[in-house]
C-alpha positions in Angstrom: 54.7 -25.3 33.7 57.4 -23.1 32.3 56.9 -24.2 28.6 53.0 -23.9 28.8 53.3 -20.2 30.1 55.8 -19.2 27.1 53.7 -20.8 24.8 50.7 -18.9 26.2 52.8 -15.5 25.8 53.3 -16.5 22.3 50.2 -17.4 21.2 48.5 -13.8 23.0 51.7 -12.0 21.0 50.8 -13.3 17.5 46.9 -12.6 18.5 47.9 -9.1 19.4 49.8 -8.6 16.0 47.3 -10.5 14.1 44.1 -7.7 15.3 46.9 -5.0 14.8 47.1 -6.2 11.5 43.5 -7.2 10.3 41.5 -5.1 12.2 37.6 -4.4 10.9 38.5 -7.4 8.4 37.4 -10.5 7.7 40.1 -13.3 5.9 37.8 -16.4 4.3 39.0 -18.6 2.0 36.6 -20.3 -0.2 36.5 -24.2 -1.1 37.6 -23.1 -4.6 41.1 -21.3 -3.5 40.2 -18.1 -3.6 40.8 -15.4 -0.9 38.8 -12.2 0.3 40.0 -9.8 2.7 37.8 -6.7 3.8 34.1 -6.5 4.8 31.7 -8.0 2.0 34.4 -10.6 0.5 32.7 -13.6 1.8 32.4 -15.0 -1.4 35.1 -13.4 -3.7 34.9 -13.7 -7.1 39.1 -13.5 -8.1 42.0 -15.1 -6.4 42.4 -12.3 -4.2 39.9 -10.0 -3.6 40.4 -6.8 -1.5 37.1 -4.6 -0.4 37.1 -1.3 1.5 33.7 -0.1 1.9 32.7 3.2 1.6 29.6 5.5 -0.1 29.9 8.8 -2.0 27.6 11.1 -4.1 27.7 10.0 -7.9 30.1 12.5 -10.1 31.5 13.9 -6.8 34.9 13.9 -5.4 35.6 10.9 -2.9 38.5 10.7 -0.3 38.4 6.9 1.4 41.5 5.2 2.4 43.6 3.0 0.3 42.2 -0.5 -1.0 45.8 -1.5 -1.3 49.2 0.3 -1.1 52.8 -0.7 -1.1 55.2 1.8 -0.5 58.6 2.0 0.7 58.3 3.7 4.1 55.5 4.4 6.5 56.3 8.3 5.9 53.4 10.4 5.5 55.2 12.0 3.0 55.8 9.7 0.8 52.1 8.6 0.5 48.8 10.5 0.5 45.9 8.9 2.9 43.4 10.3 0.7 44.4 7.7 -2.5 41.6 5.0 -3.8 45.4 3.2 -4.8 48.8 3.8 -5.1 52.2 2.5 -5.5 55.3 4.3 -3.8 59.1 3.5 -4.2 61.0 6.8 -2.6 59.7 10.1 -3.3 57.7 8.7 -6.8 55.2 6.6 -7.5 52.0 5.8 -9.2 48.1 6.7 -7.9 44.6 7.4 -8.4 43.8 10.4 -6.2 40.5 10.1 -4.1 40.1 13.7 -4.8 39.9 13.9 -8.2 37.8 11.6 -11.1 39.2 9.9 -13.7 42.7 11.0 -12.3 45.8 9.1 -12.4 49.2 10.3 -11.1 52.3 9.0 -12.3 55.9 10.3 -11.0 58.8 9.5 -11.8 63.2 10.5 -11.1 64.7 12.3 -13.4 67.3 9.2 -13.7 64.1 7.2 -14.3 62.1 6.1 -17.7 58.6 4.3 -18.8 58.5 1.9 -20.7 55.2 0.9 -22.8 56.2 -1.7 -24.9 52.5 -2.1 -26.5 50.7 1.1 -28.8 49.6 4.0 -27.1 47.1 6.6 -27.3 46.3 10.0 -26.2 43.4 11.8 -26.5 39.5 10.2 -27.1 39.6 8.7 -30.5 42.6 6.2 -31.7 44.2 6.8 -35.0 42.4 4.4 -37.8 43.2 3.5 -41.6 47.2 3.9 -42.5 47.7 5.3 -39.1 46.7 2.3 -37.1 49.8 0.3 -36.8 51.8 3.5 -35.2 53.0 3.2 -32.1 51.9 6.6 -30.6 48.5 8.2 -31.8 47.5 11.5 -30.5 43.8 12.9 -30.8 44.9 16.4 -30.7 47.9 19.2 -30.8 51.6 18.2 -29.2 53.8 21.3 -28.0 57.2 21.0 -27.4 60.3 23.2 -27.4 63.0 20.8 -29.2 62.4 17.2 -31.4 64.9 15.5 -32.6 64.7 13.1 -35.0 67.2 10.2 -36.2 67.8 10.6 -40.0 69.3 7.6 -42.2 70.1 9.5 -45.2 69.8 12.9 -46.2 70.1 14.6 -49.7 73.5 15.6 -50.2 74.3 13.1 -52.8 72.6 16.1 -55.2 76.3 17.3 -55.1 77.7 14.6 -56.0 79.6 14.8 -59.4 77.8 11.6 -60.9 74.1 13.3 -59.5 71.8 14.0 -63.0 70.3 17.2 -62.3 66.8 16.9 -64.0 66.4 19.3 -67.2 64.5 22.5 -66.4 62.2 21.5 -69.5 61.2 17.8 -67.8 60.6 19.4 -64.8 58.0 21.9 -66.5 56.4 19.0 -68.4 56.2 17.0 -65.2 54.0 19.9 -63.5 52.2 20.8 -66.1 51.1 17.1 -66.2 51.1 16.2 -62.7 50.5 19.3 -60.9 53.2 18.7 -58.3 57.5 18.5 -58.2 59.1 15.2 -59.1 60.1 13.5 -56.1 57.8 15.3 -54.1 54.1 13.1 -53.3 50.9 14.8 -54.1 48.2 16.3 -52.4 45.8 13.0 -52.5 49.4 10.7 -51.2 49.1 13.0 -48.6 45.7 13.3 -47.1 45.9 9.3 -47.2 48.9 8.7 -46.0 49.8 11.2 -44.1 53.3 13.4 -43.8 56.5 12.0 -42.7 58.4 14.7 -41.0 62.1 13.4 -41.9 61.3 12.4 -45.5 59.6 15.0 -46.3 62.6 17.3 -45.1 64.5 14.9 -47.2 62.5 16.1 -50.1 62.3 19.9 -49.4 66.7 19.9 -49.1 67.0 17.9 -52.5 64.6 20.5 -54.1 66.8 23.5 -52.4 69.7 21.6 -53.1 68.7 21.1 -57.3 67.4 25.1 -56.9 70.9 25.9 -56.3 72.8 24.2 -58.8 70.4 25.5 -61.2 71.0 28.9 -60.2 74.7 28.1 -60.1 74.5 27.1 -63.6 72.4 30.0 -65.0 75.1 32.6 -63.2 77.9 30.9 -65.5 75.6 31.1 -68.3 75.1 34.9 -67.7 78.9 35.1 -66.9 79.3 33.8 -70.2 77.0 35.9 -71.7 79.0 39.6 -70.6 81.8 38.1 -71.8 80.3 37.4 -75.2 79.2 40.6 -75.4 81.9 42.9 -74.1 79.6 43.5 -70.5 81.5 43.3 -67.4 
């Protein structure tokens, strides 16, 4: 008699905790494996399919309860009520506001990082032609208050005692013909290919760099000059 009553306890506990649990929702499992929980997942149509009805004005604002969250703690704050779905870990997480369209939230510690390991775009049209393959493509203006980039080489070998400065005449001939610096790519190489920040920088010190030794060498040829002359 003993037994059967703390078996009966048992079984009225784990009923309790199961309508604590499930309450306004219905658990079937289909013949094919698959499991629905929520109102109107009688037949659901993916290995687990979650439903929380609800009914809102088209291209207005809706607030309904989570679908599905998983968080950390039961804290209010950690969690808004008013989220279609979210993610919570702490005081960051991820979310798509029920108060807002087409928002998602993303937060993150400052000890914290995301990684996309697969291209990514920003903005309504992805880059096409040569800019395809790049890993970040942005339909639109970046601001930002420092870059840095990583540089290989830079263009200090100019200075370099076994460096051929170009003659003053080949250079001439080379714009005259081509319209543009040696070294330096042309409009059209450009507008096709677009401009790399950090060799094009490359490109503008080597030109600055050549500028001064030419200017270096025309002072000692003035120098030379006076002297010639008899003008100091």
């Amino acid at each position: 008699m003993k037994k059967t009553l703390i078996a009966v306890l048992l079984l009225a506990a784990n009923g309790a905790f199961a309508q604590n649990l499930w309450t306004g929702s219905s658990i079937p499992t289909t013949t094919n494996g698959k499991v629905g929980i929520g109102l109107g997942t009688t037949a659901p149509d993916a290995s687990l399919s979650i439903l929380r009805p609800y009914s809102f004005t088209p291209f207005e604002p809706v607030t309904p309860q989570p679908a599905l969250k998983i968080q950390s703690s039961t804290s209010s704050q950690l969690a808004a009520p008013g989220n279609i779905f979210e993610i919570y870990r702490a005081y960051k997480g991820l979310g798509f506001p029920g108060t807002m369209i087409n928002e998602l939230t993303f937060a993150a510690e400052n000890n914290g990082g995301i990684l996309i390991n697969t291209k990514l775009r920003i903005g309504p049209t992805q880059a096409t032609g040569a800019f395809a393959d790049y890993r970040l493509s942005v339909d639109g203006t970046l601001v930002a208050k420092r870059c840095v980039v990583q540089v290989d080489n830079w263009a200090d070998f100019v200075f370099h005692d076994a460096y051929a400065l170009p003659e003053l005449e080949d250079v001439a001939q080379f714009v005259n013909e081509h319209k543009h610096l040696p070294g330096v790519p042309s409009e059209a190489e450009l507008k096709e290919k677009g401009l790399e920040v950090v060799e094009m920088n490359r490109i503008l010190m080597q030109k600055v760099e050549e500028l001064t030794l030419y200017v270096i060498k025309q002072q000692k040829e003035i120098d030379a000059l006076k002297v010639n002359t008899g003008k100091h």
